[in-house]
PyMOL Python script that loads the backbone (N, CA, C, O; Angstrom):
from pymol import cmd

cmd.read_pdbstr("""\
ATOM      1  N   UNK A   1      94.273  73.008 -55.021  1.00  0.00           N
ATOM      2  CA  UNK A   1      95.306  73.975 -54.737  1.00  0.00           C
ATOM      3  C   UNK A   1      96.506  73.259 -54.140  1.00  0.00           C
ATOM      4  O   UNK A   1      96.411  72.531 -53.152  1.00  0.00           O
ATOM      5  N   UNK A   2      97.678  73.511 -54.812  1.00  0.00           N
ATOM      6  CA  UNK A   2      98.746  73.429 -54.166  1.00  0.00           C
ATOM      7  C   UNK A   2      99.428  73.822 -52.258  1.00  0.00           C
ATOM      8  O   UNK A   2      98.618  74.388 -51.524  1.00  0.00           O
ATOM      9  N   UNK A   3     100.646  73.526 -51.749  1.00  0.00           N
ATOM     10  CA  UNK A   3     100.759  74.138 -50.925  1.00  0.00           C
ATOM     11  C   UNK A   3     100.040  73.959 -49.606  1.00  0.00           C
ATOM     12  O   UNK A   3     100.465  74.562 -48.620  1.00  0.00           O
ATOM     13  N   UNK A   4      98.657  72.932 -49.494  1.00  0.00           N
ATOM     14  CA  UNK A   4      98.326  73.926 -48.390  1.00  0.00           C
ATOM     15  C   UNK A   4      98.141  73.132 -47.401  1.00  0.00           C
ATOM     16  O   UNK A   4      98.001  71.920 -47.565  1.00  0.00           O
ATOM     17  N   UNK A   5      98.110  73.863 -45.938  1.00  0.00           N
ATOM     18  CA  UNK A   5      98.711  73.525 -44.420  1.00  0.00           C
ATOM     19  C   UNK A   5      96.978  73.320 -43.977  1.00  0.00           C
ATOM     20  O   UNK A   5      95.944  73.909 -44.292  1.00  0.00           O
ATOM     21  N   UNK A   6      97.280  72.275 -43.176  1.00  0.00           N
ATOM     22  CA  UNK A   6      96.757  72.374 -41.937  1.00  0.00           C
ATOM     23  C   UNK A   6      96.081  72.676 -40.971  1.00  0.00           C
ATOM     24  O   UNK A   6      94.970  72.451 -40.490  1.00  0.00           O
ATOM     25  N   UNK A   7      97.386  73.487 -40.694  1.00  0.00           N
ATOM     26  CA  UNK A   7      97.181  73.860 -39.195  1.00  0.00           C
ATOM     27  C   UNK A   7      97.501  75.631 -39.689  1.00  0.00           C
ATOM     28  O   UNK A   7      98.226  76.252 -40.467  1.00  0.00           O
ATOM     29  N   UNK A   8      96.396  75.901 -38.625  1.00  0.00           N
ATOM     30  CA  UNK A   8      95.598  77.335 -38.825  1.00  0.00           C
ATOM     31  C   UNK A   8      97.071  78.000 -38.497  1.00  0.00           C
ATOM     32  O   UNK A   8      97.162  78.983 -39.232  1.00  0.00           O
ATOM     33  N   UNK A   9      97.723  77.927 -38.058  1.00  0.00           N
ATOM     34  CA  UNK A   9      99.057  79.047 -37.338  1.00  0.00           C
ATOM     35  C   UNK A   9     100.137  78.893 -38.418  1.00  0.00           C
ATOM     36  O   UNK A   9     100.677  79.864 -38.948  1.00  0.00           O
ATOM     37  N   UNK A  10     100.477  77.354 -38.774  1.00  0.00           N
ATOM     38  CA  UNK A  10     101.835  77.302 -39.979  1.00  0.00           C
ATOM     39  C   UNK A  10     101.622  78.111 -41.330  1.00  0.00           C
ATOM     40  O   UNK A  10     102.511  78.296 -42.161  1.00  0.00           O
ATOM     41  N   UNK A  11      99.987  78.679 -41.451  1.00  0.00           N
ATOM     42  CA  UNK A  11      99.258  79.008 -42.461  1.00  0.00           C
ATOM     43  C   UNK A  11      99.288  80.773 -42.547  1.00  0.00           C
ATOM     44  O   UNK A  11      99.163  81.450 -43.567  1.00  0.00           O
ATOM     45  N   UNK A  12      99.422  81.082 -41.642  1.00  0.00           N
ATOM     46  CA  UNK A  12      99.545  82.386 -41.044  1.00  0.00           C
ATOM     47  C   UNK A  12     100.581  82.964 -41.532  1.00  0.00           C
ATOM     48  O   UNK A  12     100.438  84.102 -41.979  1.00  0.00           O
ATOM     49  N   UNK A  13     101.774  82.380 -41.566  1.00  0.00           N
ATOM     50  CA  UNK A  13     103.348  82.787 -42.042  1.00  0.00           C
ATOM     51  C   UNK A  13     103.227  83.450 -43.227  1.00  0.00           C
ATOM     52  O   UNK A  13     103.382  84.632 -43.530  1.00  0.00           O
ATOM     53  N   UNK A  14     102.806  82.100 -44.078  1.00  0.00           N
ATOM     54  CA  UNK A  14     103.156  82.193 -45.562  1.00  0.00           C
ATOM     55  C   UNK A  14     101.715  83.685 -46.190  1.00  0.00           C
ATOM     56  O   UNK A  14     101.632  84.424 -47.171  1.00  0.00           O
ATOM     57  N   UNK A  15     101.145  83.524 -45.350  1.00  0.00           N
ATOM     58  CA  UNK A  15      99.833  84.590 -45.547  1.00  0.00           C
ATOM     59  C   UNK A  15     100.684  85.852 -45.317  1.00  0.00           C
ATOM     60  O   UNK A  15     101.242  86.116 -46.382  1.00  0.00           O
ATOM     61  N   UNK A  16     100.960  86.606 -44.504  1.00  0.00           N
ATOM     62  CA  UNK A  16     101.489  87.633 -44.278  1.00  0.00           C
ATOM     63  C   UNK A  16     102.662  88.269 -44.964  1.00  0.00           C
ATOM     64  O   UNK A  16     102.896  89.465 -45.140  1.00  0.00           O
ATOM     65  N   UNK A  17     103.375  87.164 -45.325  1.00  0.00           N
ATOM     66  CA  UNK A  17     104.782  87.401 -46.200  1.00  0.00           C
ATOM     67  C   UNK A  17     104.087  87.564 -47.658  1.00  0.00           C
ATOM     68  O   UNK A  17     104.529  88.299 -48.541  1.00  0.00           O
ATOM     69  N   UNK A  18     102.909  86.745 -47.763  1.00  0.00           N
ATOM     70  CA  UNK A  18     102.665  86.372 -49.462  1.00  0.00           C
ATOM     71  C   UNK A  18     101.295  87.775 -50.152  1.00  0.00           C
ATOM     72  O   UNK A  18     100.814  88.129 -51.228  1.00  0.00           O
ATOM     73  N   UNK A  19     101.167  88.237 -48.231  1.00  0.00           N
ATOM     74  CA  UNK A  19      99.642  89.399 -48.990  1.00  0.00           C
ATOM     75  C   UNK A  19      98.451  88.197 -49.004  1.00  0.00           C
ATOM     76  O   UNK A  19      97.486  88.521 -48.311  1.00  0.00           O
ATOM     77  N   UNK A  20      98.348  87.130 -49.530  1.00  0.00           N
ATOM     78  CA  UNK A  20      97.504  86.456 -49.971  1.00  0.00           C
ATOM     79  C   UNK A  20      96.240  85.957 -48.713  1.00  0.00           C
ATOM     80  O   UNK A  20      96.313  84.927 -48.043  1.00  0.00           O
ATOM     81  N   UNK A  21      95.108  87.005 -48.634  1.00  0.00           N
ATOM     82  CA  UNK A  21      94.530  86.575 -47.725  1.00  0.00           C
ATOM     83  C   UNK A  21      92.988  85.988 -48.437  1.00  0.00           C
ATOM     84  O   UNK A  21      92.060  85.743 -47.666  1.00  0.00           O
ATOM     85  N   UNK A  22      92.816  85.800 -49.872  1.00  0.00           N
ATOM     86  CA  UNK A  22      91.490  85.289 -50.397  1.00  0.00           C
ATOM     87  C   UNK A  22      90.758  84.209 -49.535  1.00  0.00           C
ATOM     88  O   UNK A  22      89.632  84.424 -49.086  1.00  0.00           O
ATOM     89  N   UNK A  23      91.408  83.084 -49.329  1.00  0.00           N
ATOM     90  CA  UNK A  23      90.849  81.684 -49.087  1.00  0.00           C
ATOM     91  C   UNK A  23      91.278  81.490 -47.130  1.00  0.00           C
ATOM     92  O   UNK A  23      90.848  80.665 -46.324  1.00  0.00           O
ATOM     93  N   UNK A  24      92.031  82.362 -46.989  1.00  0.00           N
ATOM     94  CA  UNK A  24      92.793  81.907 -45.246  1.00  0.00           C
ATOM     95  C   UNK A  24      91.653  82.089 -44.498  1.00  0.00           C
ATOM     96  O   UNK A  24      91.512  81.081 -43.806  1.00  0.00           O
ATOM     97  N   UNK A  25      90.837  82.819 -44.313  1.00  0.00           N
ATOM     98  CA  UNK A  25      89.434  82.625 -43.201  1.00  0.00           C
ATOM     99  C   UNK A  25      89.005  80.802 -42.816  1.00  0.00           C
ATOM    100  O   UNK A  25      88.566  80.317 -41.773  1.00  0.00           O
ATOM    101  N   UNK A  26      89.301  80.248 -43.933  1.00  0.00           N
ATOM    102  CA  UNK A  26      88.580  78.836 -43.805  1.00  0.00           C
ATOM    103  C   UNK A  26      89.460  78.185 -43.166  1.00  0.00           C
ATOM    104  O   UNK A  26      88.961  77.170 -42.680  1.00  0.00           O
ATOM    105  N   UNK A  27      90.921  78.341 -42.864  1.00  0.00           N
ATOM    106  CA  UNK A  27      92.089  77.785 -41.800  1.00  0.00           C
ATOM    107  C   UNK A  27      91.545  78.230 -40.962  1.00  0.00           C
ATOM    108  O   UNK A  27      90.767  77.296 -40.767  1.00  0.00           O
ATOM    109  N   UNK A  28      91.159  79.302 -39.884  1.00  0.00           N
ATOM    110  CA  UNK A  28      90.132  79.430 -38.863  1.00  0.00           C
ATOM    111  C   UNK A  28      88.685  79.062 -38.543  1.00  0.00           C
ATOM    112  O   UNK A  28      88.291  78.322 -37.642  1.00  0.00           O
ATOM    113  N   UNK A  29      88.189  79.520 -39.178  1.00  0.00           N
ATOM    114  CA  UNK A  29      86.852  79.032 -39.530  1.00  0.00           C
ATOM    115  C   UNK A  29      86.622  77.995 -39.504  1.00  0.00           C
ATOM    116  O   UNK A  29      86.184  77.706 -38.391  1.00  0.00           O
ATOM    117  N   UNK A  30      86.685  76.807 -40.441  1.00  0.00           N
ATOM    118  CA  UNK A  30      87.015  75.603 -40.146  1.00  0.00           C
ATOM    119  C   UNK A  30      87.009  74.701 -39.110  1.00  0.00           C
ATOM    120  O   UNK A  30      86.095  73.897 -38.928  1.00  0.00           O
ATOM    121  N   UNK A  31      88.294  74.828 -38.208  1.00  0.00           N
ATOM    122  CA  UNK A  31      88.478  73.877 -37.525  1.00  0.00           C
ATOM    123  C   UNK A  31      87.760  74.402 -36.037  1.00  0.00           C
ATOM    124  O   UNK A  31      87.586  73.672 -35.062  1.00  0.00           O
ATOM    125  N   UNK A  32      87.402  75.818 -36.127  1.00  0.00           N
ATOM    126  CA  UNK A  32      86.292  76.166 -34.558  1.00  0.00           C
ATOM    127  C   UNK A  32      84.925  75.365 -35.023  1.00  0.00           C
ATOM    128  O   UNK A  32      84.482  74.516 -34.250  1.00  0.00           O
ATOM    129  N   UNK A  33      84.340  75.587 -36.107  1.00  0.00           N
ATOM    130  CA  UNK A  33      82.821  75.196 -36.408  1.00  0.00           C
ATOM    131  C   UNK A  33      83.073  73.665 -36.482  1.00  0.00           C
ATOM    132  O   UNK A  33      82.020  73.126 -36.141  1.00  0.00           O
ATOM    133  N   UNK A  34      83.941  72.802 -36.756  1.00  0.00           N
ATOM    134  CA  UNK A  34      84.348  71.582 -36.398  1.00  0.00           C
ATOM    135  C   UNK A  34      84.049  70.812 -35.368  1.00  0.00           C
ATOM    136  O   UNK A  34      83.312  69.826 -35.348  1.00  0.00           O
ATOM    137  N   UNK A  35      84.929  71.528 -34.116  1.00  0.00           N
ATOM    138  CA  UNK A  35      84.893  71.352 -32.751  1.00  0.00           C
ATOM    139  C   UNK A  35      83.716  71.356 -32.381  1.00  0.00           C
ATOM    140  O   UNK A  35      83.405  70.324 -31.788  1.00  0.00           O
ATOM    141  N   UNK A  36      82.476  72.516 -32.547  1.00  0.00           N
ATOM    142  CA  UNK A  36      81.668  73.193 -32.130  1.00  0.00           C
ATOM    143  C   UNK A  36      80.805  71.917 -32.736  1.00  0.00           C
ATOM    144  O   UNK A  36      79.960  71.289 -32.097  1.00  0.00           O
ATOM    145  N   UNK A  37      81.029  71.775 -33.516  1.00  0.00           N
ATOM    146  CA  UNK A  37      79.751  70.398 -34.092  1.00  0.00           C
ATOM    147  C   UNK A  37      80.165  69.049 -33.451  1.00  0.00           C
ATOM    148  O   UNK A  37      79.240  68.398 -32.964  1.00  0.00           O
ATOM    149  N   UNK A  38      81.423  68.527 -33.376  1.00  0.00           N
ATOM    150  CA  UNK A  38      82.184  67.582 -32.555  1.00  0.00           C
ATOM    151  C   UNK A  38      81.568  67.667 -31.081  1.00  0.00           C
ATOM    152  O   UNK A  38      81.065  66.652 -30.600  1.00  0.00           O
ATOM    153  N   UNK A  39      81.599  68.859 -30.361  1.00  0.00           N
ATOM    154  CA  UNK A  39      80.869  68.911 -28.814  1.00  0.00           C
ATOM    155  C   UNK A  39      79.214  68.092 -29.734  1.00  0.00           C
ATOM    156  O   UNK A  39      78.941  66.918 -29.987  1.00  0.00           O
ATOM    157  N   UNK A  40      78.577  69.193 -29.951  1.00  0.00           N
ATOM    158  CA  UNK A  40      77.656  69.212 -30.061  1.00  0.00           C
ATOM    159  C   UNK A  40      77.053  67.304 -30.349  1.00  0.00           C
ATOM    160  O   UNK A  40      76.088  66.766 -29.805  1.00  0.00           O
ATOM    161  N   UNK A  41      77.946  66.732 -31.281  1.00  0.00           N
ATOM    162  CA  UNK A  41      77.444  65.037 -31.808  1.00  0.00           C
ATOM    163  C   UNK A  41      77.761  64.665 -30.637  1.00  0.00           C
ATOM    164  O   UNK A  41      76.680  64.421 -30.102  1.00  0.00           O
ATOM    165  N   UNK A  42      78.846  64.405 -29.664  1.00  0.00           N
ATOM    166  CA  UNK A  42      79.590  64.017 -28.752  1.00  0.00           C
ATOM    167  C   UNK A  42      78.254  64.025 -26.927  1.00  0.00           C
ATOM    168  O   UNK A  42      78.146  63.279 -25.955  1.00  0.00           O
ATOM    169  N   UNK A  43      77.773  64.912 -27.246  1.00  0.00           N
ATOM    170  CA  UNK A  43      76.531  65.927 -26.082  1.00  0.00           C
ATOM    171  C   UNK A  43      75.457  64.487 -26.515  1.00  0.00           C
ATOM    172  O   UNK A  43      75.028  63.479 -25.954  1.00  0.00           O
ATOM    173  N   UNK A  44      75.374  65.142 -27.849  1.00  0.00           N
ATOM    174  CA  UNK A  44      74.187  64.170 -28.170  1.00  0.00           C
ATOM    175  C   UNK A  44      74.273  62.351 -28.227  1.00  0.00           C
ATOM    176  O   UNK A  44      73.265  61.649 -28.145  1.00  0.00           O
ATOM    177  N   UNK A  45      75.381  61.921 -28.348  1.00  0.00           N
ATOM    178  CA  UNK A  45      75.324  60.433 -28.667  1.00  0.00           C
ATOM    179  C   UNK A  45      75.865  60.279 -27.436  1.00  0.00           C
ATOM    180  O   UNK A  45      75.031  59.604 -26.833  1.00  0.00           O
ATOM    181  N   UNK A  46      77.123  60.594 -26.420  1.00  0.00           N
ATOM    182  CA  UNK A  46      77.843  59.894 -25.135  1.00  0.00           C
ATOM    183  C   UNK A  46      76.830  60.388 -24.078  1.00  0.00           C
ATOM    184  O   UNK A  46      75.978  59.571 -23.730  1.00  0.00           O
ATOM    185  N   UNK A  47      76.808  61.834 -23.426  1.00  0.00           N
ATOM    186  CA  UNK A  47      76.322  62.571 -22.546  1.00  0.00           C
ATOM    187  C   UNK A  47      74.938  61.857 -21.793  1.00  0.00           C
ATOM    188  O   UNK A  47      73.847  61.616 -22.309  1.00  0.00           O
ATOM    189  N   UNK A  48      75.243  61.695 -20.856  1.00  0.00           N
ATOM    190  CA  UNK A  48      73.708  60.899 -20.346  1.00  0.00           C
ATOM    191  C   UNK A  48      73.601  61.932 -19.370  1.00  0.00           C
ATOM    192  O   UNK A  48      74.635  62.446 -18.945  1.00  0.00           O
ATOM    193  N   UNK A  49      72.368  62.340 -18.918  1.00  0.00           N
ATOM    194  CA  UNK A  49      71.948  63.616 -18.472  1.00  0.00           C
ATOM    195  C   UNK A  49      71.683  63.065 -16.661  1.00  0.00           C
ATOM    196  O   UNK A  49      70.727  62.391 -16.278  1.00  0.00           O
ATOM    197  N   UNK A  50      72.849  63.595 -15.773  1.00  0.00           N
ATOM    198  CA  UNK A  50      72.711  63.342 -14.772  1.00  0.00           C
ATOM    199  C   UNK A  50      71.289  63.424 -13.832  1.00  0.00           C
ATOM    200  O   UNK A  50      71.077  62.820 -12.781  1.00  0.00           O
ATOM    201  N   UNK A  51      70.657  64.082 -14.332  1.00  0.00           N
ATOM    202  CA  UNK A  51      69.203  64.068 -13.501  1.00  0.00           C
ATOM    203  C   UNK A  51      68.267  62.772 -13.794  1.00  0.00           C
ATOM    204  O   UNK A  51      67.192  62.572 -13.228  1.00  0.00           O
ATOM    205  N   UNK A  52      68.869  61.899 -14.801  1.00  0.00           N
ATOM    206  CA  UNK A  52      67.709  61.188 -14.999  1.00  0.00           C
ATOM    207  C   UNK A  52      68.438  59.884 -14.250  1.00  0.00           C
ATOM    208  O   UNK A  52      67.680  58.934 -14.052  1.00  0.00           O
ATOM    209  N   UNK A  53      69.993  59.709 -13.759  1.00  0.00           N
ATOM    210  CA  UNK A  53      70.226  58.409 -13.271  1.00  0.00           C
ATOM    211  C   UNK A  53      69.592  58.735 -12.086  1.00  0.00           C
ATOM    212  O   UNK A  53      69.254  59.845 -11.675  1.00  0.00           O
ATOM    213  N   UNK A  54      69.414  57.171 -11.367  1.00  0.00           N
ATOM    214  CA  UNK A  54      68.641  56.933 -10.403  1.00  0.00           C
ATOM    215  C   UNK A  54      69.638  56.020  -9.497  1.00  0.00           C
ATOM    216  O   UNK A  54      70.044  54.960  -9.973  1.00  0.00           O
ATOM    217  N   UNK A  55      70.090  56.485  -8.007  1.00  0.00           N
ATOM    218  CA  UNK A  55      70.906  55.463  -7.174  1.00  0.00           C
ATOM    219  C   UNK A  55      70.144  54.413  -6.199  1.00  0.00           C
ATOM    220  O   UNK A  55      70.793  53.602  -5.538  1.00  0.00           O
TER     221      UNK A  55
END
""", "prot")
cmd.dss("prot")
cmd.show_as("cartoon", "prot")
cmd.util.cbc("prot")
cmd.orient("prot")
């Protein structure tokens, strides 16, 4: 597909003026379930679980 943005908000414009809402859920959608998996790898590979260091 031609045209297409980004970023979930510049995407919004051309949606409202154009009617065209088939495919725009995945400009939202997208980049939350992203993040949400990003924490989630980020938890699992950096995160060292303060109860187990020892001073």
């Amino acid at each position: 597909m031609t045209g297409a943005s980004m970023n979930p908000a510049r995407s919004l414009g051309p949606a409202l003026v154009g009617n065209l809402w088939q495919h725009h859920w995945v400009y939202w959608v997208a980049p939350i379930v992203g993040a949400q998996l990003a924490v989630l790898l980020y938890k699992r590979l950096f995160f060292k679980d303060a109860r187990s260091d020892s001073f």
